[in-house]
C-alpha positions as CSV (number, residue, x, y, z in Angstrom):
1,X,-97.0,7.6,39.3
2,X,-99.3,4.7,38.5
3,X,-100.3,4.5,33.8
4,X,-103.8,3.9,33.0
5,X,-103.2,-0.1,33.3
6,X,-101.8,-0.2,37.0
7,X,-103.2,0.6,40.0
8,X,-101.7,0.4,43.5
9,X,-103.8,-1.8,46.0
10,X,-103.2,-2.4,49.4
11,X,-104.9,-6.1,50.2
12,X,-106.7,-8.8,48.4
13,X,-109.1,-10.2,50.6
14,X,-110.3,-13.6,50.2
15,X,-113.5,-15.6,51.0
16,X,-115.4,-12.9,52.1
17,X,-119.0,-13.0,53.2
18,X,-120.2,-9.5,53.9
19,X,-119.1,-7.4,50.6
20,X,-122.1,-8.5,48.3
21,X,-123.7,-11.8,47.5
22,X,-122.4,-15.4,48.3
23,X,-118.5,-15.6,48.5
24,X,-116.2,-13.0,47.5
25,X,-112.8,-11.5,46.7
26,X,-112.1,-7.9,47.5
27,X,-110.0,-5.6,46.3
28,X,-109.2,-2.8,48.4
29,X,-107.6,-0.1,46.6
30,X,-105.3,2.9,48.0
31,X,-106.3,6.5,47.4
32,X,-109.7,8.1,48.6
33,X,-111.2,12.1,48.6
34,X,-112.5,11.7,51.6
35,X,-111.1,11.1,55.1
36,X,-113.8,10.1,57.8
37,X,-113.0,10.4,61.0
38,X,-113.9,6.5,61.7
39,X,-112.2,5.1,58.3
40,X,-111.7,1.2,58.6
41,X,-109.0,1.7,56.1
42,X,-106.7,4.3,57.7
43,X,-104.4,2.7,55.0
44,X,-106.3,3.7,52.0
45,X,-106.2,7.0,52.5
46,X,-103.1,8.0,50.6
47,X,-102.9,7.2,47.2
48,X,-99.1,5.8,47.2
49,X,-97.2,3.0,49.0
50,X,-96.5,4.1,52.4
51,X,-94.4,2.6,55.3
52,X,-95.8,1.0,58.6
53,X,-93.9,0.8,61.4
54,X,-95.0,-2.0,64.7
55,X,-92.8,-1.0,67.4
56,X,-94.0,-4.3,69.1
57,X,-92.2,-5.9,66.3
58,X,-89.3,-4.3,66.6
59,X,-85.8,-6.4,67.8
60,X,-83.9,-4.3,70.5
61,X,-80.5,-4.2,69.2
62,X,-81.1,-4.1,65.5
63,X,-80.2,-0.7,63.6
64,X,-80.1,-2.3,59.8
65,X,-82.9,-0.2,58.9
66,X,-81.4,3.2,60.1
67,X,-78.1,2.1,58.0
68,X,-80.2,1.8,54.9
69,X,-82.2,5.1,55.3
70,X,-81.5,7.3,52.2
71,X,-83.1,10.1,53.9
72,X,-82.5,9.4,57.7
73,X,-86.1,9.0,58.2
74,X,-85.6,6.4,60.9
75,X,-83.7,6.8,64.3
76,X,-82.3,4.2,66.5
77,X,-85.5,4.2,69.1
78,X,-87.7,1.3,69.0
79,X,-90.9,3.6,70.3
80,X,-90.0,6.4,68.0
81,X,-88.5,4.8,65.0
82,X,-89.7,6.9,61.9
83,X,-90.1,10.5,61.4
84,X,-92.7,10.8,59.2
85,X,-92.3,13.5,57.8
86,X,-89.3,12.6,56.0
87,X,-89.6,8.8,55.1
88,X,-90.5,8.4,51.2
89,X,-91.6,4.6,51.3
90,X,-88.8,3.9,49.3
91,X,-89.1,0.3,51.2
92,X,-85.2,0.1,51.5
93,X,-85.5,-0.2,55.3
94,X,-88.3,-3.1,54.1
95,X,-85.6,-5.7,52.7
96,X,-83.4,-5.4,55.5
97,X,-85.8,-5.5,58.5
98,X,-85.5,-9.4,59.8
99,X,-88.8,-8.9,61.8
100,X,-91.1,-7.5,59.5
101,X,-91.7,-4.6,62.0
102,X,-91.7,-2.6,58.9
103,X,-93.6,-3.4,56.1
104,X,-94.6,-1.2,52.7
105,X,-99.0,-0.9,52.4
106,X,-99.5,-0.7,48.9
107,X,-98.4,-2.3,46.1
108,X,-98.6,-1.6,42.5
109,X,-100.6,-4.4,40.0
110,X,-101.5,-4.4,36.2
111,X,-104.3,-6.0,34.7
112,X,-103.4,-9.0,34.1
113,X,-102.1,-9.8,37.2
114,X,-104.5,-8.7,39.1
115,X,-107.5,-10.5,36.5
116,X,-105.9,-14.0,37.0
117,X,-105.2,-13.5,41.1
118,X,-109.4,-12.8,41.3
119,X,-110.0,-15.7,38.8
120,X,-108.1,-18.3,41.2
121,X,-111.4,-18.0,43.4
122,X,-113.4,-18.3,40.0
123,X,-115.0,-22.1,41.4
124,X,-116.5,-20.4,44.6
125,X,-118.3,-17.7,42.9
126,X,-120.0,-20.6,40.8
127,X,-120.8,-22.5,43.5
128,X,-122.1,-19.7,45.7
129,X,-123.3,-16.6,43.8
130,X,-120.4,-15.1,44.9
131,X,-118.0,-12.6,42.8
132,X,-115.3,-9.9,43.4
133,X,-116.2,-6.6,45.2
134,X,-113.8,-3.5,44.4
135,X,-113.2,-1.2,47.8
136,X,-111.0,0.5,49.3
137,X,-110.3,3.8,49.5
138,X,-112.1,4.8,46.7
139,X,-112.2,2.5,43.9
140,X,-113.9,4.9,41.2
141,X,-110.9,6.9,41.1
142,X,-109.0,4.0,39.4
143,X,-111.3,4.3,36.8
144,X,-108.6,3.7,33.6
145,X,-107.5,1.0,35.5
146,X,-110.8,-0.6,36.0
147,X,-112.3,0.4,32.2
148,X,-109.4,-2.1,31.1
149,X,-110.5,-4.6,33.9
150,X,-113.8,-5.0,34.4
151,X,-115.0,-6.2,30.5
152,X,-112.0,-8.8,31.4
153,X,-114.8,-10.1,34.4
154,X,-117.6,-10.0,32.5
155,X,-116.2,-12.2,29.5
156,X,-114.9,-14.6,32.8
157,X,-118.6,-14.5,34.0
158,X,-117.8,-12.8,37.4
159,X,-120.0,-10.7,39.0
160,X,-118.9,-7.4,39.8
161,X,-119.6,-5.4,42.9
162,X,-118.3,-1.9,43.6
163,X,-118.0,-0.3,47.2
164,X,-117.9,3.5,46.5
165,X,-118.3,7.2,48.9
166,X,-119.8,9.0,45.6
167,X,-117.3,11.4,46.2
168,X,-115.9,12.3,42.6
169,X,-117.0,13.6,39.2
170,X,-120.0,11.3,37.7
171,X,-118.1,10.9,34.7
172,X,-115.4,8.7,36.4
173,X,-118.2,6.3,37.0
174,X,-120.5,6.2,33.8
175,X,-118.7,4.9,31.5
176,X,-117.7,1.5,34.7
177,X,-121.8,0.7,34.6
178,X,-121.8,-1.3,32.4
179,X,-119.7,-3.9,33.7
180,X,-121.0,-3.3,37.3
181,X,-123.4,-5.6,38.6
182,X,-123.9,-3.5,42.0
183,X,-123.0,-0.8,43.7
184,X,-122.6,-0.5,47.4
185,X,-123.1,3.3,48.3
186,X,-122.7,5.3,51.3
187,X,-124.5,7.8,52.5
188,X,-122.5,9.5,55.8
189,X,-124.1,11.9,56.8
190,X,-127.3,14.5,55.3
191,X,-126.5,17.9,56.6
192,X,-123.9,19.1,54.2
193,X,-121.8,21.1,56.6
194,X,-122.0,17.4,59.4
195,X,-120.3,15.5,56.3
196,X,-117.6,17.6,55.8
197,X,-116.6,17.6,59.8
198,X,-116.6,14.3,59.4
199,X,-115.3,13.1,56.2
200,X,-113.7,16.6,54.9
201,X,-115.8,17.6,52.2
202,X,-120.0,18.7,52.1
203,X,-121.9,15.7,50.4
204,X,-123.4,17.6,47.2
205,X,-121.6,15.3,45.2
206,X,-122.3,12.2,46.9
207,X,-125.7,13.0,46.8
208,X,-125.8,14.1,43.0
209,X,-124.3,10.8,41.9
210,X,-126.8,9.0,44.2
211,X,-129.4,10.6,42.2
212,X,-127.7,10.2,38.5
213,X,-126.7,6.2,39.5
214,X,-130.3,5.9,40.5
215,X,-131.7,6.5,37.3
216,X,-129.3,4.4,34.9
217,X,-131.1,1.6,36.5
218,X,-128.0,0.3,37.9
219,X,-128.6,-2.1,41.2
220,X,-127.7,-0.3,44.1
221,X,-127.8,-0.7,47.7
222,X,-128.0,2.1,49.8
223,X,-125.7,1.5,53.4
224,X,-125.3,3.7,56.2
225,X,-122.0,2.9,58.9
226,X,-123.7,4.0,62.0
227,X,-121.2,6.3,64.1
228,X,-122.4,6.9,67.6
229,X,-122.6,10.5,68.5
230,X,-121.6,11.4,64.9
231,X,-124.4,10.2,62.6
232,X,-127.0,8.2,64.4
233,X,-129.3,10.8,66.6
234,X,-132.6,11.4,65.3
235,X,-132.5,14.1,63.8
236,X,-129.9,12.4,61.2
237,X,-132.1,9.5,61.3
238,X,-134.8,11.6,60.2
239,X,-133.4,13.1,57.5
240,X,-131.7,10.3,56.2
241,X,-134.7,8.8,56.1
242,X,-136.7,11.9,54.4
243,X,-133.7,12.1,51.5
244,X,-134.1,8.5,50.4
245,X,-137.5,8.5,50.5
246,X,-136.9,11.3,48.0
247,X,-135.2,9.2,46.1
248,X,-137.1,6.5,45.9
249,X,-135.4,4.1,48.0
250,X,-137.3,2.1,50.5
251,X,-134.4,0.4,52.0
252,X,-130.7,0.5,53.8
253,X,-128.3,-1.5,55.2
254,X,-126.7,-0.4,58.1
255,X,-122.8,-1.4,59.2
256,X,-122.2,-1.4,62.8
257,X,-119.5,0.9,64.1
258,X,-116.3,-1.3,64.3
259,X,-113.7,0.1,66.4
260,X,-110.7,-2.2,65.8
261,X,-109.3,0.4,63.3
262,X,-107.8,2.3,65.9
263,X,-105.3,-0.2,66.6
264,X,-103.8,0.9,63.1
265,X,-103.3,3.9,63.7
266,X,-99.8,3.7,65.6
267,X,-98.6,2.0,62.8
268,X,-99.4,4.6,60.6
269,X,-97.9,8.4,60.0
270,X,-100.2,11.0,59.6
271,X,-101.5,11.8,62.8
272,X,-104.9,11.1,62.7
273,X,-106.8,10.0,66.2
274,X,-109.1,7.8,67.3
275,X,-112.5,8.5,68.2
276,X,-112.2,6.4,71.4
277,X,-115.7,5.3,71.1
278,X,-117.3,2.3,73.0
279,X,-118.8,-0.3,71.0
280,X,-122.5,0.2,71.3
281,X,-124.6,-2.7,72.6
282,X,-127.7,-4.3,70.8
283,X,-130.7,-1.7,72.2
284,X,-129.0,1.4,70.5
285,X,-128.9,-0.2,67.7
286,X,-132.5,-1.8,67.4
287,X,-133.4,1.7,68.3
288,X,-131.5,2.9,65.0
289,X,-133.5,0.5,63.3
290,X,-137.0,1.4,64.8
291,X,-136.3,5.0,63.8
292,X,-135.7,4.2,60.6
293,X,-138.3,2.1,60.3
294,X,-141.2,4.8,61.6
295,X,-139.6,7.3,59.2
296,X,-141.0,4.9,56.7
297,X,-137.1,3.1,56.0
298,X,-136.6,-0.6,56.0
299,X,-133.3,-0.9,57.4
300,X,-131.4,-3.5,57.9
301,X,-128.0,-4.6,60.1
């Protein structure tokens, strides 16, 4: 179990262009409360460190991990190495493995540490109006961690963007606004009983926050990940549309469907599946976009 100053994160992502304004760091934290079907992050899903086994990785011959094993979670079959269900990412088999077939996802960070690894990219957010992004997972609920964090950045000058599903109690994410300098919010799916086939849970929270972060005055930017056959026929479109209209909001960014996340899964336990969709070509989505557009929407890819 993680105290108020740690959190456990599962990358630091450098140099990235597409999480916010100019150049950024993010921050992808473990734990979320929802689990949608087309995650990126397949990884971020549990709150913990969790083992990751690449079979591809894996030297024929070698059994060091499967001496290790407190709880003979891992057999001496390269396709079949873990069971799952009893492995406790105790990352014994970790040291040993000469290959780095297995590897732990997640690690835990303080404050500190985590402050000055963001501040060694401190000269590109001058130079390009860049900043750090906090994803994930969900990053809200890391809240106590963040609260002791996040005035650190401001007094550093670093602008602060936050990635978030909406999906927890408003009172996580008050009392973060103030240090926040955006916030990058999803909206899945309309029809409350769509969203929780898809991510597990209805949206009336999601959409609540919407509403409440909306009114602090806080800048936010609406996105939508377009899932074919999921979320993207018209009559989502439509309603999307007619909800942030509602709201007020004139625009949204869109973020293409990526498929590449499947190729984690095999890695990971669980057992969740891929959706085994084709990556769509450019007319569907300029046809997302010119539905959105006659709903009155200014959306953008």
């Amino acid at each position: 179990m993680t105290r108020p100053h740690e959190a456990v994160v599962f990358d630091v992502q450098r140099f990235s262009l597409h999480d916010g304004p100019g150049i950024r760091t993010v921050v992808f934290f473990k734990g979320c409360g929802l689990a949608c079907v087309w995650c990126q992050n397949p990884e971020a899903l549990r709150a913990a460190p969790e083992l990751a086994y690449s079979a591809d990785r894996c030297l024929a011959g070698c059994a060091r991990c499967v001496e290790v094993c407190p709880e003979q979670a891992l057999a001496d079959h390269r396709a079949q190495r873990v069971d799952w269900a009893r492995c406790t990412a105790c990352g014994r088999c970790v040291e040993v493995c000469p290959s780095a077939a297995l590897r732990t996802i997640g690690r835990t960070v303080g404050v500190e540490a985590l402050l000055a690894e963001i501040l060694r990219d401190a000269p590109f957010y001058a130079q390009s109006g860049g900043g750090v992004t906090f994803s994930g997972g969900e990053p809200v609920l890391h809240a106590a961690f963040l609260a002791g964090l996040l005035p650190r950045l401001a007094r550093a000058g670093v602008h602060v963007a936050l990635e978030t599903s909406g999906h927890y109690p408003f009172a996580l994410l008050e009392p973060l606004l103030p240090w926040i300098d955006l916030v990058l919010y999803d909206v899945k799916a309309i029809d409350p009983a769509r969203h929780r086939a898809l991510t597990g849970h209805d949206n009336a929270a999601v959409h609540a926050n919407l509403r409440r972060l909306l009114a602090t005055g806080t800048p936010v930017q609406v996105r939508m990940p377009v899932i074919p056959e999921h979320n993207a026929d018209s009559e989502q479109i439509d309603a999307t549309a007619a909800f942030l209209r509602g709201l007020g909001v004139a625009t949204l960014a869109l973020l293409p469907y990526n498929h590449l996340w499947e190729a984690k899964l095999p890695t990971l336990g669980g057992g969740r599946r891929p959706l085994g969709l084709r990556p769509p070509d450019e007319a569907f989505y300029a046809g997302v976009q010119q539905r959105f557009a006659r709903a009155g929407i200014a959306a953008h890819w």
